[in-house]
C-alpha positions, 0 to 999 in steps of 0.5 A: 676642328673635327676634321683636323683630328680625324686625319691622325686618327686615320693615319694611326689606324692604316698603321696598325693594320700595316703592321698586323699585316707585317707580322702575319707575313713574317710569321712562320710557316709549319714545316714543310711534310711531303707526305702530306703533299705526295701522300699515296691515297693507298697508304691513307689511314684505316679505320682504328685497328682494322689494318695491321701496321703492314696492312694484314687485317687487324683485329676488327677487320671487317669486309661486305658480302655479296651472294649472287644467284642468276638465270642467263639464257643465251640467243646464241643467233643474236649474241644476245644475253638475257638474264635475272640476277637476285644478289644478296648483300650483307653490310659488315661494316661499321656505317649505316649505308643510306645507298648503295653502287653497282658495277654494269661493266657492259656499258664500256661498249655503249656509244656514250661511255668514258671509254668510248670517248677517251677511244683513239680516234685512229689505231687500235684499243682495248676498250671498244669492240671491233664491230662497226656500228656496235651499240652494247650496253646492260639494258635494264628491264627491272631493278627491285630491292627488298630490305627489312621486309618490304620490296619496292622497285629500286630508286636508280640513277645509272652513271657511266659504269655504275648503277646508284640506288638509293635506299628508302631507309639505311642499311644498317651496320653489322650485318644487315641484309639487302636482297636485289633483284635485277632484270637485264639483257646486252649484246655481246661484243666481238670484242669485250675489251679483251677479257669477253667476246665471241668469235668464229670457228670451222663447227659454230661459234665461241662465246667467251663471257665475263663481265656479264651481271650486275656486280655489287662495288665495293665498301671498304674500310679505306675508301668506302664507295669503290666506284671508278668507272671500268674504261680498261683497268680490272677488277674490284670486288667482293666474295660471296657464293654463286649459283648461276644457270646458262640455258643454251642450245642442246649441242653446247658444252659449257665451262664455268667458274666453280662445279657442275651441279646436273652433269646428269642432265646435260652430258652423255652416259659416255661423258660422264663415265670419262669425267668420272675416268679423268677423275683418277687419271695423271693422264689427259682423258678425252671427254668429247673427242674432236670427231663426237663435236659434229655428231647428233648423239654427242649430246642428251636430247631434249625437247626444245633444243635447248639445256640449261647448265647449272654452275656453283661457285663458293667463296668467290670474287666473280664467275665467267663462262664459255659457251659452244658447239665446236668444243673439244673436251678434254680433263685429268686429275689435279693432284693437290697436297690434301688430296681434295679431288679436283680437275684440270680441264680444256675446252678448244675448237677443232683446228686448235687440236693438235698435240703441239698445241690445246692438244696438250693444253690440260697436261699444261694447266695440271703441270702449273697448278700443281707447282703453284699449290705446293710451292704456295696456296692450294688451287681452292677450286674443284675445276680449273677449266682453259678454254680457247677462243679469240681472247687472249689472256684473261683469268677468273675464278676457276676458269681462264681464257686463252688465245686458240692461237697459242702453240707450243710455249705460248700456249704454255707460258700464258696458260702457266700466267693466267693460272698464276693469277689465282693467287692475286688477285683472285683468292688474295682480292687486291684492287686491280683498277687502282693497282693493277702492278699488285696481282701482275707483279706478283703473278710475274714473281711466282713466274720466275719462280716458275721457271726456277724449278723446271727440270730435264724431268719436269719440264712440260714441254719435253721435245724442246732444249732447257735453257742454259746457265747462259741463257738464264743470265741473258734473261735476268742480269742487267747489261751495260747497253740494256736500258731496261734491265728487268724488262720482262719480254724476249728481245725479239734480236740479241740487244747485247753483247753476249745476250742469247738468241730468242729462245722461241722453242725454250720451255724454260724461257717460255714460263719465265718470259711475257713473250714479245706481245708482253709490256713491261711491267714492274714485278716487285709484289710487295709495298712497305707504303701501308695499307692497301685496299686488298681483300681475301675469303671470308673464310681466311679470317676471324669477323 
């Protein structure tokens, strides 16, 4: 009997449930919304009214600081640094931070790094150097925190490019202070990527350093915790004041980021009564002539052999430097709409010294940076410093590096490209390792722009023709038969009908064009996504 009614009763429940399930497959789905799909981590919603509509900063904008002081000394023998870095950290933000990231760049050039492993296997690559065999990497002697008024050794844990310390207590919100204390040593690559190294010369070695502390990451309101690893693409980072010593052998002139605090102790009477002439003068003033490099007296005389450069930087994203015994120094006055003194300088080997080439490199800098202040923010540093050596085309605050290849328009066009960069993104600090098109697309506009306002009197190569109506034409307007009509590099052949030759001794080209080692890149500046993660001087807004 039971088993005769338990069979419906079965065949009712399955369908029910078949029907349950039915309905659930018709129900209807929520519309389609591809910004949901295809929506761009860049254009994500910003905490409540720290980002405008247009992404400026809002009302209650805020962003972390970093102060860095550092004491390096250089083994210029063993192209080894040595260094102890005390960075203090100021957390604006709204969050309590149980931890925080470090950025140890160096550690690209450890055998075991991502940018190692993702290295072609054959054919040539930014990421690693050149040397064979070469084992780089921060070596860290010593990581202590202080915080809320005890100091303790530093609870680390190292990944890839980045350093994680765990805090034994949160940093609090609105303010709250970190002080680090780091310890560390590496070996310098040849080839840094790129953007550092060393290199041979006729009179001594060229070091060309960046990249070279600890670097607190950056917390943001967008994102919190920046920590992609470094493997090629650039920087982001956070502003602060920098303080920073380099003790190097008594024959070296330094350039750095920002102002030399002791020229007292570490040039001649004679260099600085020229600096101080350079000061006043339009004119390119020799500070240390190319037959002073090999002469004992070209420099103050000191016990060890050894001096120690002192450097400041205010309101900076970060520092670089360059160090040697086979430079000539040359330096004229920068001219800026506030008549705030500044100085354009250069620093070359000896080969590199001819009037057709680093000869002229400080009157190309001063030639840039004067157009770029007027036409669109005032070069913010005391010192602009170029510095020749095996780098190519790399800028930092206050000071860029520049192939001692380069002549004539090269030298020109990328002294005037690597200058540009100090609008993006060194004074307007967007995020180059997720949107390197920002600061090279911009840098590229202010290029053009550049170009536009070269005159017959203001072009700074005067033995070389200006291009013509037609040229410029052949550099902007898209062909028919060009695939890619904004491509920013000379064709290296005329690629269309009509098209100009090469213009390879044109000034005008020269500041408008990447050159044929360039790539093609977009060069709009500006995105209507929303929001992006860019960061200014603490003292271009209101906390």
């Amino acid at each position: 009997m039971l088993k005769h009614l338990f069979r419906p009763l079965l065949t009712g429940v399955a369908l029910l449930l078949s029907l349950a399930g039915r309905a659930q497959l018709t129900a209807p789905l929520p519309p389609y919304n591809a910004r949901a799909l295809f929506g761009l981590a860049y254009a994500g919603p910003a905490g409540p009214g720290t980002r405008t509509a247009g992404g400026a900063p809002g009302a209650t904008y805020w962003q972390n600081r970093a102060d860095y002081q550092i004491a390096a000394t250089l083994d210029e023998k063993a192209a080894r640094l040595s260094a102890v870095a005390t960075i203090t950290y100021i957390n604006h933000s709204p969050d309590a931070l149980p931890f925080v990231w470090l950025q140890l760049d160096q550690n690209l050039f450890r055998p075991d790094s991502r940018g190692a492993v993702t290295t072609p296997v054959a054919g040539r690559s930014r990421r690693r150097s050149r040397q064979p065999g070469f084992r780089g990497g921060d070596s860290l002697q010593t990581v202590r925190i202080k915080l809320h008024g005890k100091a303790r050794n530093a609870a680390c844990r190292v990944s890839d490019t980045n350093l994680k310390i765990t805090l034994p207590e949160p940093l609090k919100p609105h303010g709250d202070k970190l002080i680090l204390t780091i310890a560390y040593s590496f070996a310098i690559p040849a080839n840094g990527a790129g953007r550092m190294g060393h290199s041979p010369s006729k009179n001594g070695e060229i070091f060309q350093v960046g990249q070279w502390y600890p670097r607190m990451a950056v917390y943001d309101d967008l994102e919190g915790w920046n920590t992609l690893p470094y493997r090629v693409s650039e920087f982001y980072l956070d502003y602060g004041d920098f303080d920073y010593t380099l003790n190097v052998p008594a024959n070296y002139i330094v350039g750095g980021s920002g102002e030399l605090v002791n020229p007292a102790q570490v040039l001649t009477a004679t260099q600085r009564r020229r600096l101080a002439q350079a000061a006043g003068s339009d004119q390119t003033v020799p500070v240390r002539t190319a037959e002073e490099v090999t002469q004992a007296n070209a420099h103050p005389s000191s016990k060890n052999g050894r001096l120690t450069w002192h450097f400041r930087c205010r309101q900076a994203r970060d520092v670089a430097w360059a160090a040697s015994a086979a430079f000539v120094w040359d330096a004229a006055r920068l001219s800026l709409p506030s008549r705030r003194p500044a100085l354009a300088m250069s620093l070359y080997p000896v080969e590199a010294a001819a009037d057709s080439a680093w000869g002229r490199a400080t009157e190309y800098a001063k030639h840039s940076l004067e157009y770029y202040s007027r036409q669109w923010l005032e070069y913010p540093y005391p010192v602009a410093t170029n510095v020749a050596g095996a780098v190519g085309a790399v800028e930092y605050p206050g000071l860029v590096f520049t192939s001692a290849g380069f002549a004539r328009a090269d030298l020109w066009k990328w002294t005037n490209h690597n200058f540009g960069h100090t609008i993006f993104p060194i004074v307007v600090g967007s995020n180059e390792r997720k949107y390197s098109w920002m600061d090279e697309g911009f840098d590229a506009l202010t290029c053009f722009r550049r170009g536009n306002s070269i005159t017959a009197s203001t072009c700074p190569l005067p033995t070389l023709p200006l291009c013509s109506a037609s040229c410029w034409r052949g550099c902007l307007t898209p062909a028919p038969t060009r695939p890619r009509p904004y491509r920013m590099k000379w064709p290296t052949t005329r690629s269309f009908p009509g098209a100009p030759s090469p213009p390879t001794a044109c000034c005008c080209c020269a500041s408008k064009s990447w050159g044929r080692r360039a790539s093609t890149r977009p060069f709009a500046a500006t995105s209507s996504a929303g929001p992006t993660s860019t960061r200014r001087p603490a003292t271009s807004f209101k906390r």
